[in-house]
mmCIF file of the N, C-alpha and C atoms, coordinates in Angstrom:
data_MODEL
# 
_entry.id   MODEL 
# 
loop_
_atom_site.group_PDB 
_atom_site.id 
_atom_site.type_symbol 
_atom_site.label_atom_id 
_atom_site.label_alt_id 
_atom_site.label_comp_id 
_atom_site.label_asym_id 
_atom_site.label_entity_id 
_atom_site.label_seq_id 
_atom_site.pdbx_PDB_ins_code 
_atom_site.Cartn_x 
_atom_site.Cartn_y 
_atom_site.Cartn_z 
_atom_site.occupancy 
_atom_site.B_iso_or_equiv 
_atom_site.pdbx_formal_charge 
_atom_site.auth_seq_id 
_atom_site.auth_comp_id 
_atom_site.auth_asym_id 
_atom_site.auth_atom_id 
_atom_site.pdbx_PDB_model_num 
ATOM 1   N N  . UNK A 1 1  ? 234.479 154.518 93.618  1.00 0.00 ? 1  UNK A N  1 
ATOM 2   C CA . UNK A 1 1  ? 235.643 153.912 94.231  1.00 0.00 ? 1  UNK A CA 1 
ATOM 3   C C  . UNK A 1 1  ? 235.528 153.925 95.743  1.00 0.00 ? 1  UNK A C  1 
ATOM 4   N N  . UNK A 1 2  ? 234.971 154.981 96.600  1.00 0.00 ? 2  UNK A N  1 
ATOM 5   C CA . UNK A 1 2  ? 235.045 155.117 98.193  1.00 0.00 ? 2  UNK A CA 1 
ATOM 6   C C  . UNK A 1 2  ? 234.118 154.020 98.152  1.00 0.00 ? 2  UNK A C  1 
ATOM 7   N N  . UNK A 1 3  ? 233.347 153.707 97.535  1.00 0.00 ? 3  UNK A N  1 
ATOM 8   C CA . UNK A 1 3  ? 231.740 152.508 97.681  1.00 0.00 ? 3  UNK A CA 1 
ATOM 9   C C  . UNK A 1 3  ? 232.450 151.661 98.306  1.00 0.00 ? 3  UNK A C  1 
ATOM 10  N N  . UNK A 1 4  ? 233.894 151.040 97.047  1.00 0.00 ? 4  UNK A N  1 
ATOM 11  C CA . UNK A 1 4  ? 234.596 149.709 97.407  1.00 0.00 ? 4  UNK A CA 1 
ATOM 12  C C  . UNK A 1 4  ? 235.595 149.723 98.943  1.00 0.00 ? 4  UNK A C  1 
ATOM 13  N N  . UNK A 1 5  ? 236.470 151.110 99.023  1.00 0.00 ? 5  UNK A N  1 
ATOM 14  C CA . UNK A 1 5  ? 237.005 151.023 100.153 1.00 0.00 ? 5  UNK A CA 1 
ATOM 15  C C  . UNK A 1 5  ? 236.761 151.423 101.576 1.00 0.00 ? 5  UNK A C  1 
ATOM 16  N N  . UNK A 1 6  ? 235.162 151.878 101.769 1.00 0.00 ? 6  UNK A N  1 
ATOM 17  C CA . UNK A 1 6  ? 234.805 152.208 102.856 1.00 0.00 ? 6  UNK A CA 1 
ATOM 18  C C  . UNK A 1 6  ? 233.674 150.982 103.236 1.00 0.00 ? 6  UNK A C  1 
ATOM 19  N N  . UNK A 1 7  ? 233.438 149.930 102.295 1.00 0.00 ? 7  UNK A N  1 
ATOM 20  C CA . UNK A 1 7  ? 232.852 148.580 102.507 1.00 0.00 ? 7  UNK A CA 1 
ATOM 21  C C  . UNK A 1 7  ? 233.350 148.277 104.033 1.00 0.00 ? 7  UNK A C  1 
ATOM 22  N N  . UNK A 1 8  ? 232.141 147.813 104.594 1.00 0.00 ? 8  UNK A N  1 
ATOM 23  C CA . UNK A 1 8  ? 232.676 146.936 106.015 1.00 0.00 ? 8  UNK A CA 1 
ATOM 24  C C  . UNK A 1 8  ? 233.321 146.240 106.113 1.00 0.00 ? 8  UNK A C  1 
ATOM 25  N N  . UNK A 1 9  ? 233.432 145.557 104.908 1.00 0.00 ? 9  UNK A N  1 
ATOM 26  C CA . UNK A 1 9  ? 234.210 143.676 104.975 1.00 0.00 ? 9  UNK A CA 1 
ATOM 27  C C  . UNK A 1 9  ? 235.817 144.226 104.785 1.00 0.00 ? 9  UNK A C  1 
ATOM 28  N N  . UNK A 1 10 ? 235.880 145.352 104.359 1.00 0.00 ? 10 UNK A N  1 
ATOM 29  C CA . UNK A 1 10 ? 237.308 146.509 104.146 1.00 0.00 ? 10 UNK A CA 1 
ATOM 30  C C  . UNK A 1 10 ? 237.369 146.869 105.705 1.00 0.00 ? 10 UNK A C  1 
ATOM 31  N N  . UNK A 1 11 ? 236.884 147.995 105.535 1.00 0.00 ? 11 UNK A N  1 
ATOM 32  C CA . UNK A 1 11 ? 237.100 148.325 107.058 1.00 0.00 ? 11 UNK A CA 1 
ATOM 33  C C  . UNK A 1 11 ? 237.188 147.405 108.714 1.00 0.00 ? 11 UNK A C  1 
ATOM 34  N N  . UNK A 1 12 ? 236.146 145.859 108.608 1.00 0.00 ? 12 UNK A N  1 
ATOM 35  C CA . UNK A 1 12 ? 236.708 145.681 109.388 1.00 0.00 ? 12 UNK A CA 1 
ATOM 36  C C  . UNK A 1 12 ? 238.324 144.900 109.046 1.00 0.00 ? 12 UNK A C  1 
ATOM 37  N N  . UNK A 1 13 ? 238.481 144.466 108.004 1.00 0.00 ? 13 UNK A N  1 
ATOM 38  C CA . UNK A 1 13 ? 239.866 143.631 107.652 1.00 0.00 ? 13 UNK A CA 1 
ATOM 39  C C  . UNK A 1 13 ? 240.977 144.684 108.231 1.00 0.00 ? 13 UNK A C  1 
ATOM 40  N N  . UNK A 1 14 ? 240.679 145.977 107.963 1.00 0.00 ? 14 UNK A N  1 
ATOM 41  C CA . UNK A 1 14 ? 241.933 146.625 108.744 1.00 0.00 ? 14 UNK A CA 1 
ATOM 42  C C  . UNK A 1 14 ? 241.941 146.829 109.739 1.00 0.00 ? 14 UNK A C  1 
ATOM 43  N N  . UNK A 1 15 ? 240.940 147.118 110.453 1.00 0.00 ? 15 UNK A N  1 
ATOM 44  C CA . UNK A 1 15 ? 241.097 147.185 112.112 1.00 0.00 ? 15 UNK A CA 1 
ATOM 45  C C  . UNK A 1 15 ? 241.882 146.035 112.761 1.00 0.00 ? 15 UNK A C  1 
ATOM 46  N N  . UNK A 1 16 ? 241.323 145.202 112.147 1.00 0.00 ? 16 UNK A N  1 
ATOM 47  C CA . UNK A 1 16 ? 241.521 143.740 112.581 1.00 0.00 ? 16 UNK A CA 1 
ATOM 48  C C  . UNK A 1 16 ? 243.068 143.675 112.269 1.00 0.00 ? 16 UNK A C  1 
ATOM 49  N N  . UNK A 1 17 ? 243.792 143.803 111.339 1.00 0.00 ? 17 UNK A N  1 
ATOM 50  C CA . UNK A 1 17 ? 245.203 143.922 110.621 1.00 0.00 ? 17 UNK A CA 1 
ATOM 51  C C  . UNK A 1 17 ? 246.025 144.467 111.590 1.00 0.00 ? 17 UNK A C  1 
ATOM 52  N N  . UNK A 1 18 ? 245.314 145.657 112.267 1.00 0.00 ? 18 UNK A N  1 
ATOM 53  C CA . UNK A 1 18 ? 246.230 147.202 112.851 1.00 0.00 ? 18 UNK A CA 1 
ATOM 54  C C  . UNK A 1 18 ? 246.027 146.594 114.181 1.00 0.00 ? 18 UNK A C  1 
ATOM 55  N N  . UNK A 1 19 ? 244.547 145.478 114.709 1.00 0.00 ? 19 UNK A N  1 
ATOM 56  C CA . UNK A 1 19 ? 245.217 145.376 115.849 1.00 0.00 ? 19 UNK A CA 1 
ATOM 57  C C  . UNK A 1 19 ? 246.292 144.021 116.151 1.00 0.00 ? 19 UNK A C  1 
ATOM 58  N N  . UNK A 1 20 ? 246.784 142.886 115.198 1.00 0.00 ? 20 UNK A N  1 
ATOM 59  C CA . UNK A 1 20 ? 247.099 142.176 115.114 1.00 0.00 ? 20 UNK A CA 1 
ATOM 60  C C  . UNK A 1 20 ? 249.008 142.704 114.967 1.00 0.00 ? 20 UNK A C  1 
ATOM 61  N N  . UNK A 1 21 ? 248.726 143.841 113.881 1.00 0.00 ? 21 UNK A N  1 
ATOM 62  C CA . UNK A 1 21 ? 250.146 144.502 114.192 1.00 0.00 ? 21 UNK A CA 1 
ATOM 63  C C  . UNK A 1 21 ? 250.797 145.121 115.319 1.00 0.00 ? 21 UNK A C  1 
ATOM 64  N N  . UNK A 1 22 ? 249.561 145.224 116.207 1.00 0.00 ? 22 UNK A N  1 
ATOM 65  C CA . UNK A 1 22 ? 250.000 145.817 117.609 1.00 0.00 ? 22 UNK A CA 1 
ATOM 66  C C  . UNK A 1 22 ? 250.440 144.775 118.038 1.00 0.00 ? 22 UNK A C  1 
ATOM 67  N N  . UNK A 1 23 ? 250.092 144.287 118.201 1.00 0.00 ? 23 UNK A N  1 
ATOM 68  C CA . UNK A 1 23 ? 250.374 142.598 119.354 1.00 0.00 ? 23 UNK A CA 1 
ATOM 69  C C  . UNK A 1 23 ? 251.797 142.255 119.190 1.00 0.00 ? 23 UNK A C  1 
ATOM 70  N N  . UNK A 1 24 ? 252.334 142.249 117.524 1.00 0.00 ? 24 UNK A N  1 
ATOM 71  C CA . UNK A 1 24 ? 253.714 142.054 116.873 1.00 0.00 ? 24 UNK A CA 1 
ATOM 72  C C  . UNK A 1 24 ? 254.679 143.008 117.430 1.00 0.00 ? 24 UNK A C  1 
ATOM 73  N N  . UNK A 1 25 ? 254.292 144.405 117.468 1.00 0.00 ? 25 UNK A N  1 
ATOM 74  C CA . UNK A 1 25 ? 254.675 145.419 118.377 1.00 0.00 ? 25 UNK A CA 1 
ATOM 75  C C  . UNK A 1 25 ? 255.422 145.653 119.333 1.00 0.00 ? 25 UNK A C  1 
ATOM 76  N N  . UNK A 1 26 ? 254.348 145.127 120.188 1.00 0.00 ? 26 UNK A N  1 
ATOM 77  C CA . UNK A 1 26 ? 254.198 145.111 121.954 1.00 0.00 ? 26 UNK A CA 1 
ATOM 78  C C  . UNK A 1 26 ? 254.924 143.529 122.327 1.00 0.00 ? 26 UNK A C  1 
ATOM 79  N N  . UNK A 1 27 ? 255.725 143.225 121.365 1.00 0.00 ? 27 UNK A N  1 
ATOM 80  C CA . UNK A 1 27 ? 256.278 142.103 121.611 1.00 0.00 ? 27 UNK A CA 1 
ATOM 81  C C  . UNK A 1 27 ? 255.716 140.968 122.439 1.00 0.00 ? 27 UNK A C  1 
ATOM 82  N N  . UNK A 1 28 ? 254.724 140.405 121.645 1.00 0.00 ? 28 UNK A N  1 
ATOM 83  C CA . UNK A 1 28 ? 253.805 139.396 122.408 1.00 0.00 ? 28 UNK A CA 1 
ATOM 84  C C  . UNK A 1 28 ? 254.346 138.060 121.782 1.00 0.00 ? 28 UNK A C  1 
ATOM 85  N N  . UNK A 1 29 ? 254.413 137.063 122.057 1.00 0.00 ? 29 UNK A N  1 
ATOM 86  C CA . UNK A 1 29 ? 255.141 135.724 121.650 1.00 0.00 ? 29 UNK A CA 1 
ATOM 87  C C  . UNK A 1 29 ? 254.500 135.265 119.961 1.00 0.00 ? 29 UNK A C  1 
ATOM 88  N N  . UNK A 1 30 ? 254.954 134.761 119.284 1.00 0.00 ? 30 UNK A N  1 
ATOM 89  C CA . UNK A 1 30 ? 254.185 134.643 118.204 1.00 0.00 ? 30 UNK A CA 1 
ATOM 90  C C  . UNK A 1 30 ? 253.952 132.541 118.454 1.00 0.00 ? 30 UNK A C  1 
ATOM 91  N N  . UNK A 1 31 ? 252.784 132.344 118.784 1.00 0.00 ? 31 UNK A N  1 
ATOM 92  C CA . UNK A 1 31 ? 252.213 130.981 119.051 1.00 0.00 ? 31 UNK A CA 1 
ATOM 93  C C  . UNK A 1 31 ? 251.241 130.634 117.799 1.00 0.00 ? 31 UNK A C  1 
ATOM 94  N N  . UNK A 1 32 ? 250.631 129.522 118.258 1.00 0.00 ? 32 UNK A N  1 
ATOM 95  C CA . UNK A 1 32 ? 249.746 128.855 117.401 1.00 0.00 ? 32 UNK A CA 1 
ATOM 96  C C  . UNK A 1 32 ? 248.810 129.798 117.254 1.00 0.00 ? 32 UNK A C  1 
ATOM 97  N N  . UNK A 1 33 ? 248.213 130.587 118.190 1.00 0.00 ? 33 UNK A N  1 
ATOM 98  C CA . UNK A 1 33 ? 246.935 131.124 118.034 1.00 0.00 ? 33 UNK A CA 1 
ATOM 99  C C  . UNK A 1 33 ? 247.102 132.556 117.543 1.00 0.00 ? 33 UNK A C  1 
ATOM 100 N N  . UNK A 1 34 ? 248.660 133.305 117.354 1.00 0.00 ? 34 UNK A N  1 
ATOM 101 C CA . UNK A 1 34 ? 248.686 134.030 116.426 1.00 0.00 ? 34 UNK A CA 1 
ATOM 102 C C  . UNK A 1 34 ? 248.719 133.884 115.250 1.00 0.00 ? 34 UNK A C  1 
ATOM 103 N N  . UNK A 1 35 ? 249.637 132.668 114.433 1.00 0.00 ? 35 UNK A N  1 
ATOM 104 C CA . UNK A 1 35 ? 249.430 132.539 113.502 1.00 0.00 ? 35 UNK A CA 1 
ATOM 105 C C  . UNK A 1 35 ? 247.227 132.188 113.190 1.00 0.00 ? 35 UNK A C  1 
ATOM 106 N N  . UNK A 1 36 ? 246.564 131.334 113.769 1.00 0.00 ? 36 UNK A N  1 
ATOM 107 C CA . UNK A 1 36 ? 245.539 131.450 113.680 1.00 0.00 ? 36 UNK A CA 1 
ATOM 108 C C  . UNK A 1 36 ? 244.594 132.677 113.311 1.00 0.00 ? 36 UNK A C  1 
ATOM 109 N N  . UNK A 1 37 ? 245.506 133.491 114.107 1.00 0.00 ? 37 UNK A N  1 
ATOM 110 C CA . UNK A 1 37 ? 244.929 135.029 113.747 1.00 0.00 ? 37 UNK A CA 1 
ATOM 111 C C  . UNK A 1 37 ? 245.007 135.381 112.632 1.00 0.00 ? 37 UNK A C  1 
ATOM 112 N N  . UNK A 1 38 ? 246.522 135.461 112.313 1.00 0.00 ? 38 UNK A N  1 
ATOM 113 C CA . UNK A 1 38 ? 247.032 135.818 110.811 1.00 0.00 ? 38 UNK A CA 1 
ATOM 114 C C  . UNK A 1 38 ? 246.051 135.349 109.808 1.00 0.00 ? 38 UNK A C  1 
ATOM 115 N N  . UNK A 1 39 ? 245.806 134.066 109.721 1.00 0.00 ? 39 UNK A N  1 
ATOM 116 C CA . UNK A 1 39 ? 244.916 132.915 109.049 1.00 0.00 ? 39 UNK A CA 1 
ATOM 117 C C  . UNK A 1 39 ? 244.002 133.495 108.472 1.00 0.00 ? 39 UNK A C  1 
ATOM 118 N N  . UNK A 1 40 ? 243.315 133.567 109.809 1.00 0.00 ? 40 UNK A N  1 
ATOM 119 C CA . UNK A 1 40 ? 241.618 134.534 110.075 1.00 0.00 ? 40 UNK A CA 1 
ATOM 120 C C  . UNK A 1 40 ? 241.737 135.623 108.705 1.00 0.00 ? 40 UNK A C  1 
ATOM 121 N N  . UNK A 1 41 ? 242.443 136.436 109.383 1.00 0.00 ? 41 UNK A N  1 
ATOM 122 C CA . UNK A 1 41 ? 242.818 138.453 109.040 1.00 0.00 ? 41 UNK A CA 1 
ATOM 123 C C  . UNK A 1 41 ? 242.981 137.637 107.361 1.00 0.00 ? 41 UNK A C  1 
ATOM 124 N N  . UNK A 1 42 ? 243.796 137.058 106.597 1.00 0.00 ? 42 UNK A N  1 
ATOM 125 C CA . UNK A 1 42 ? 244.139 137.205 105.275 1.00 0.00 ? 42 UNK A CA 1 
ATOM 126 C C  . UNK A 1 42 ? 242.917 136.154 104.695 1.00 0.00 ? 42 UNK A C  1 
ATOM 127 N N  . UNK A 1 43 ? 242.077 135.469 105.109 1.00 0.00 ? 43 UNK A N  1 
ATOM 128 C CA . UNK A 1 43 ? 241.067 134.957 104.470 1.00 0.00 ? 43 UNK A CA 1 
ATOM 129 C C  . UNK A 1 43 ? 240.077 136.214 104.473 1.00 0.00 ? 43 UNK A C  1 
ATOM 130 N N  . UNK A 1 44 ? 239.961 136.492 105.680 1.00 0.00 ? 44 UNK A N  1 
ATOM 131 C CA . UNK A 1 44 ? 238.576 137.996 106.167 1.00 0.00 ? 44 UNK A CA 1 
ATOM 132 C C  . UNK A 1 44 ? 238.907 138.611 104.550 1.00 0.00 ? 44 UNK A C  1 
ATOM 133 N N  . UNK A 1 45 ? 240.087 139.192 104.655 1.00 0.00 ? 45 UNK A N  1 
ATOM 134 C CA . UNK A 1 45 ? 240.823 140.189 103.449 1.00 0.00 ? 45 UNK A CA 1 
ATOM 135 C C  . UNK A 1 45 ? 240.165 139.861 102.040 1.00 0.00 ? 45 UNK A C  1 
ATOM 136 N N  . UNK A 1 46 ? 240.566 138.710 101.809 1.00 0.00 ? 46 UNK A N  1 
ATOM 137 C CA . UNK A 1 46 ? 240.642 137.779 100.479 1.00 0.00 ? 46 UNK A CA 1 
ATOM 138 C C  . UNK A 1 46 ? 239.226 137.822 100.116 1.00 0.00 ? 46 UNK A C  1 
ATOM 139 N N  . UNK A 1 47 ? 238.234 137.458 101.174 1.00 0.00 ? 47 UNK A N  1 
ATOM 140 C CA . UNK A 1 47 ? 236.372 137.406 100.672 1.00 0.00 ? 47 UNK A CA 1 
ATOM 141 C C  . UNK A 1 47 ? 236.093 138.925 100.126 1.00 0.00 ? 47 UNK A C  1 
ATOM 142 N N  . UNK A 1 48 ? 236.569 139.808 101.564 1.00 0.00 ? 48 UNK A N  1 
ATOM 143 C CA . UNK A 1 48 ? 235.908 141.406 101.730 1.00 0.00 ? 48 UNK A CA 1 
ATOM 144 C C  . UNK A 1 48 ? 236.528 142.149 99.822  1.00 0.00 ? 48 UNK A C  1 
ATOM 145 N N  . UNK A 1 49 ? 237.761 141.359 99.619  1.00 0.00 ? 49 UNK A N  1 
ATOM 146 C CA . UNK A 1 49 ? 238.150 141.692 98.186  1.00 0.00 ? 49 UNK A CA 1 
ATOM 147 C C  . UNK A 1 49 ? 237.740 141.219 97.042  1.00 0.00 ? 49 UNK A C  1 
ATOM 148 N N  . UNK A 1 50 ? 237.279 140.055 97.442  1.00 0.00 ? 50 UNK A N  1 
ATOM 149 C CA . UNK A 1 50 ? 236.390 139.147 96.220  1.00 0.00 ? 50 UNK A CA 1 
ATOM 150 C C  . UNK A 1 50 ? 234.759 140.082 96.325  1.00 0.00 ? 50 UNK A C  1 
ATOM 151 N N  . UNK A 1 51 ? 234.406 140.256 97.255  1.00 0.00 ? 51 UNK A N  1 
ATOM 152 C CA . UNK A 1 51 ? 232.830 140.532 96.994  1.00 0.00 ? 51 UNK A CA 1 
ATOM 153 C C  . UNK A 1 51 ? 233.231 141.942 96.605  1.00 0.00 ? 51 UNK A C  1 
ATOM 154 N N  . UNK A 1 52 ? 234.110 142.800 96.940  1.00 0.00 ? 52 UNK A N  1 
ATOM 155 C CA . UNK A 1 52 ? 234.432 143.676 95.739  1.00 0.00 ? 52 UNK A CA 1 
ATOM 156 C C  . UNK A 1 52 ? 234.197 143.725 94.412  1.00 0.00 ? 52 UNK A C  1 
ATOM 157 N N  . UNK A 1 53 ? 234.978 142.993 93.887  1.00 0.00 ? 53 UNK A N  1 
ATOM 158 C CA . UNK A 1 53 ? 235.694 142.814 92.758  1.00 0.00 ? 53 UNK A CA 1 
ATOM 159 C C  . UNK A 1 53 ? 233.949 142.065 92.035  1.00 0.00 ? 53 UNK A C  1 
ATOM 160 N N  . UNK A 1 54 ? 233.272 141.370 92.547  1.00 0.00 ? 54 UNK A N  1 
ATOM 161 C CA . UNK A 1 54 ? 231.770 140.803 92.207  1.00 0.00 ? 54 UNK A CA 1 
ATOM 162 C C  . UNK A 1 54 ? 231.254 141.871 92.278  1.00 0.00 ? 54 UNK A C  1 
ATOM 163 N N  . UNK A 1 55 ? 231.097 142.820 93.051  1.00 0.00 ? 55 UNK A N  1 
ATOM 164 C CA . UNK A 1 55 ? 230.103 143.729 92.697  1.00 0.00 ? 55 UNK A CA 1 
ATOM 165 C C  . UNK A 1 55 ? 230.171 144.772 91.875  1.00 0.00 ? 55 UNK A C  1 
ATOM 166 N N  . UNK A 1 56 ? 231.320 145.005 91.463  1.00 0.00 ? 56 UNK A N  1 
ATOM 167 C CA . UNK A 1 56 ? 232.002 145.904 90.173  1.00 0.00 ? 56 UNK A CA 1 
ATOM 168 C C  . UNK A 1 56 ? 231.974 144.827 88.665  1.00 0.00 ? 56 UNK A C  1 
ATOM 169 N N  . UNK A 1 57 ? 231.974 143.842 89.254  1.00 0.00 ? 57 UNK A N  1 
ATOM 170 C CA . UNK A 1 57 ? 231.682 143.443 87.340  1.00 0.00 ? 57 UNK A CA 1 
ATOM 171 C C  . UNK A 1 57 ? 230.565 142.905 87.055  1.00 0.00 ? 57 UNK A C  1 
ATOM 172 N N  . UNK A 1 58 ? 229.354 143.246 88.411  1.00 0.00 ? 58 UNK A N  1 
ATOM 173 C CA . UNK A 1 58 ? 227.851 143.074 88.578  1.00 0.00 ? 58 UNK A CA 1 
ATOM 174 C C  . UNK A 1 58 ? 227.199 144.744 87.921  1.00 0.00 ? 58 UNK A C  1 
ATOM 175 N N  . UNK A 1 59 ? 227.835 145.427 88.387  1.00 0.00 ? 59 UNK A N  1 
ATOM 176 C CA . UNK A 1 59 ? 227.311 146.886 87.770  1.00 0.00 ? 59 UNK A CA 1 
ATOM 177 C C  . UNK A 1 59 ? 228.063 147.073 86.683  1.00 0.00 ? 59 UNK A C  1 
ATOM 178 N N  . UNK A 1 60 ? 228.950 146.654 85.972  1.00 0.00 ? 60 UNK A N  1 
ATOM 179 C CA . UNK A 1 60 ? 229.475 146.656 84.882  1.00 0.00 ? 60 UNK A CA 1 
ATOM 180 C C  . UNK A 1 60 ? 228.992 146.007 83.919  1.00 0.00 ? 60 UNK A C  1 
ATOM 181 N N  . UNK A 1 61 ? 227.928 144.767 84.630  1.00 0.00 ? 61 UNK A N  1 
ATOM 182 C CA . UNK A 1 61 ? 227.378 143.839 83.168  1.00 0.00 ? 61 UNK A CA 1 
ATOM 183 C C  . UNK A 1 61 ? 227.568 142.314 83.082  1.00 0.00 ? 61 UNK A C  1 
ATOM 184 N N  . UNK A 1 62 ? 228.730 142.278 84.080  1.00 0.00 ? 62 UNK A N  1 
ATOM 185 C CA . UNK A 1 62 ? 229.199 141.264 83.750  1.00 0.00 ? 62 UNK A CA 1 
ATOM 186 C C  . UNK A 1 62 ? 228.533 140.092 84.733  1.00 0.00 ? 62 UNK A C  1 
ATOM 187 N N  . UNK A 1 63 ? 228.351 138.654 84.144  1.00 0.00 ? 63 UNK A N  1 
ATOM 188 C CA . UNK A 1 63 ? 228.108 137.724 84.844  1.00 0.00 ? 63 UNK A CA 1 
ATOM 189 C C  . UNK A 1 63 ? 228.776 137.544 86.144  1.00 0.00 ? 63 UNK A C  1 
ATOM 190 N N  . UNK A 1 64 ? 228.671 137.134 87.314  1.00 0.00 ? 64 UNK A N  1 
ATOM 191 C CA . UNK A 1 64 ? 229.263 136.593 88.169  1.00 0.00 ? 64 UNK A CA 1 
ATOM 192 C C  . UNK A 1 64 ? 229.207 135.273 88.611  1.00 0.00 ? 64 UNK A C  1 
ATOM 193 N N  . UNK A 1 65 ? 230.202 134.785 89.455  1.00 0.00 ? 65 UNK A N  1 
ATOM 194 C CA . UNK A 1 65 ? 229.882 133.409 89.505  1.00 0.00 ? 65 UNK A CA 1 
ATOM 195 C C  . UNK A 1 65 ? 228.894 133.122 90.446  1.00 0.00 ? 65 UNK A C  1 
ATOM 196 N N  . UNK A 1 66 ? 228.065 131.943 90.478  1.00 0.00 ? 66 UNK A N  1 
ATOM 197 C CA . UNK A 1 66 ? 226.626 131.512 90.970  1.00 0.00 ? 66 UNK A CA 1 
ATOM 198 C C  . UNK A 1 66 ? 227.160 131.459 92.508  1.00 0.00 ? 66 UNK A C  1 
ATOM 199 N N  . UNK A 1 67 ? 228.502 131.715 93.032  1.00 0.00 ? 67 UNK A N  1 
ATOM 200 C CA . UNK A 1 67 ? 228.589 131.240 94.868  1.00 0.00 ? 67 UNK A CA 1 
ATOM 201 C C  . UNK A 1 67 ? 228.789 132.678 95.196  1.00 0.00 ? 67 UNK A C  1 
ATOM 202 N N  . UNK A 1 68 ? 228.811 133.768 94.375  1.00 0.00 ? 68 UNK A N  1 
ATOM 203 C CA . UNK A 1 68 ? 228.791 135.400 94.952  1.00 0.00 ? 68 UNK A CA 1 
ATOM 204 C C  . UNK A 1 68 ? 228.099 135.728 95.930  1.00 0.00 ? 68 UNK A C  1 
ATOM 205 N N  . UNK A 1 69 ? 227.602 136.592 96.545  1.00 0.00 ? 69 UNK A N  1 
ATOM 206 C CA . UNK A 1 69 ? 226.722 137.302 97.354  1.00 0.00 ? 69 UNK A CA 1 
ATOM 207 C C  . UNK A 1 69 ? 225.865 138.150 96.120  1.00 0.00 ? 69 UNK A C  1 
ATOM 208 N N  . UNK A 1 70 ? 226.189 138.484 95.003  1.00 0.00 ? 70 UNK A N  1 
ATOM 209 C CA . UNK A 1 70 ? 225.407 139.349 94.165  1.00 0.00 ? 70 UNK A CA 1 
ATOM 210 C C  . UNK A 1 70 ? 224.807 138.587 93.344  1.00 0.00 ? 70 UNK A C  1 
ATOM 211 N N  . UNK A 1 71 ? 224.904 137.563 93.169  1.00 0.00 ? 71 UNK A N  1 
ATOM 212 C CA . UNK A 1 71 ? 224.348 136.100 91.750  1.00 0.00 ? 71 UNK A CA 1 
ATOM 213 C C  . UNK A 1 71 ? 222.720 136.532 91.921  1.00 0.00 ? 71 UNK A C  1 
ATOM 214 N N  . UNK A 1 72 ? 222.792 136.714 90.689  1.00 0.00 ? 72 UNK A N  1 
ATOM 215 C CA . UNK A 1 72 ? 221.019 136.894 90.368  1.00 0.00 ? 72 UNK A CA 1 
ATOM 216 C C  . UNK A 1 72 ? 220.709 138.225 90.037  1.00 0.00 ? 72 UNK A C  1 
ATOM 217 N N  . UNK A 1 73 ? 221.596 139.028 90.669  1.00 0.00 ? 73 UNK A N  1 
ATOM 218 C CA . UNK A 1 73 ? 221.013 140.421 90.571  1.00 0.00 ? 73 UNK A CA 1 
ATOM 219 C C  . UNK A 1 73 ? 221.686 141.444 89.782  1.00 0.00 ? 73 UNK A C  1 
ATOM 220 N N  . UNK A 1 74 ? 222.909 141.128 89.118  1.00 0.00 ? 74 UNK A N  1 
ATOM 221 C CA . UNK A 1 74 ? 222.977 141.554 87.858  1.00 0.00 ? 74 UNK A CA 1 
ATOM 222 C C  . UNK A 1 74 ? 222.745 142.818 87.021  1.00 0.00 ? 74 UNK A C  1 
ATOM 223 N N  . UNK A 1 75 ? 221.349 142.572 86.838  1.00 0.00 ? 75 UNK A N  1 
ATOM 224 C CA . UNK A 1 75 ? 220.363 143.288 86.260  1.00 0.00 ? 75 UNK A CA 1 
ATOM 225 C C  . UNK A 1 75 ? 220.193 144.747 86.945  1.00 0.00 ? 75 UNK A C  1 
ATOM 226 N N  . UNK A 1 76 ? 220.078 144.373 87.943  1.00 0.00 ? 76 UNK A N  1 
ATOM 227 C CA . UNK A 1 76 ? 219.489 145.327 88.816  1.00 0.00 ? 76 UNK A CA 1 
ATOM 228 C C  . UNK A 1 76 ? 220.742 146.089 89.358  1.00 0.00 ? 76 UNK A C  1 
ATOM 229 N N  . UNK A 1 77 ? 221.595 145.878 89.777  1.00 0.00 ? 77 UNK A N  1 
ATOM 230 C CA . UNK A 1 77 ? 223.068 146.597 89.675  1.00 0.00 ? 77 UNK A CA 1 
ATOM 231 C C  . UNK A 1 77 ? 223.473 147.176 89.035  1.00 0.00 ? 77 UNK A C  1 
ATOM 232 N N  . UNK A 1 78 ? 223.501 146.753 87.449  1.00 0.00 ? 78 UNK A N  1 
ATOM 233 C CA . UNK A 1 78 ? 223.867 147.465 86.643  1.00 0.00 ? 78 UNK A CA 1 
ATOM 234 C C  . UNK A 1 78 ? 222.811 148.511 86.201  1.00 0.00 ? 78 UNK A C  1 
ATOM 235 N N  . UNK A 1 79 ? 221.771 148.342 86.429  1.00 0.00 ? 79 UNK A N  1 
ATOM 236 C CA . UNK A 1 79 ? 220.455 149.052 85.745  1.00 0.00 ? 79 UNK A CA 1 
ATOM 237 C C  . UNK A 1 79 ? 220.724 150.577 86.963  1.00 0.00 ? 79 UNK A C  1 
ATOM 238 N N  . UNK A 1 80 ? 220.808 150.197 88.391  1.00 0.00 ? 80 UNK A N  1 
ATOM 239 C CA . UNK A 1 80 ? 221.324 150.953 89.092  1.00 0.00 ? 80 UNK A CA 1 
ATOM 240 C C  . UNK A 1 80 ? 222.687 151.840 88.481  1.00 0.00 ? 80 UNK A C  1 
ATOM 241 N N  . UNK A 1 81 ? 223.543 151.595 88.235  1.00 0.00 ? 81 UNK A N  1 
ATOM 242 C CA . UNK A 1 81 ? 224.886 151.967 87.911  1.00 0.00 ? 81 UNK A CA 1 
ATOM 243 C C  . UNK A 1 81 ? 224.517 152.997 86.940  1.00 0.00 ? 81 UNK A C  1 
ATOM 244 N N  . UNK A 1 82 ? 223.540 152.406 86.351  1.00 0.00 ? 82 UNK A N  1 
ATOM 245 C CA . UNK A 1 82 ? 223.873 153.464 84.801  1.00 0.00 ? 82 UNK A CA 1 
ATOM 246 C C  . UNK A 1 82 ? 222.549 154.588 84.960  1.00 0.00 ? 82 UNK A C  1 
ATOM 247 N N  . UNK A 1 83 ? 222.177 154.540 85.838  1.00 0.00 ? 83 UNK A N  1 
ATOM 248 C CA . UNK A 1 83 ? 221.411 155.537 86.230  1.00 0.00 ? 83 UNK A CA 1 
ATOM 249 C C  . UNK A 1 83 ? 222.025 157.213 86.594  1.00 0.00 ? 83 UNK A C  1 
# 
């Protein structure tokens, strides 16, 4: 489980989150290019949680879909896992 939440694509999504909540904070205007931010921060989130969620049902066995970061390797994940 720490594998999945100490992932970079995790860690940076929250930095990135905590400093975006500062800004909200420190009462900074909310414009186009914050929401842009917002944008950014919940797509960043959404991948760093998908390639999660792919690499746990890659060491589990399970197929993934062919546009993953893990497609192909499968085998070798899980062969890892159960070691």
């Amino acid at each position: 489980m720490r594998t999945y939440l100490f992932g970079t694509g995790i860690l940076t999504a929250i930095t990135s989150g905590i400093a975006l909540l500062r800004d909200i904070r420190d009462g900074e205007p909310f414009t186009w290019r914050t929401a842009l931010a917002w944008a950014s921060w919940a797509i960043t989130l959404t991948l760093a949680i998908g390639a999660i969620v792919d690499v746990r049902r890659a060491r589990h066995g399970a197929i993934v879909p062919a546009d993953s970061p893990v497609s192909g390797r499968e085998r070798k994940l899980a062969a890892r896992a159960h070691r």
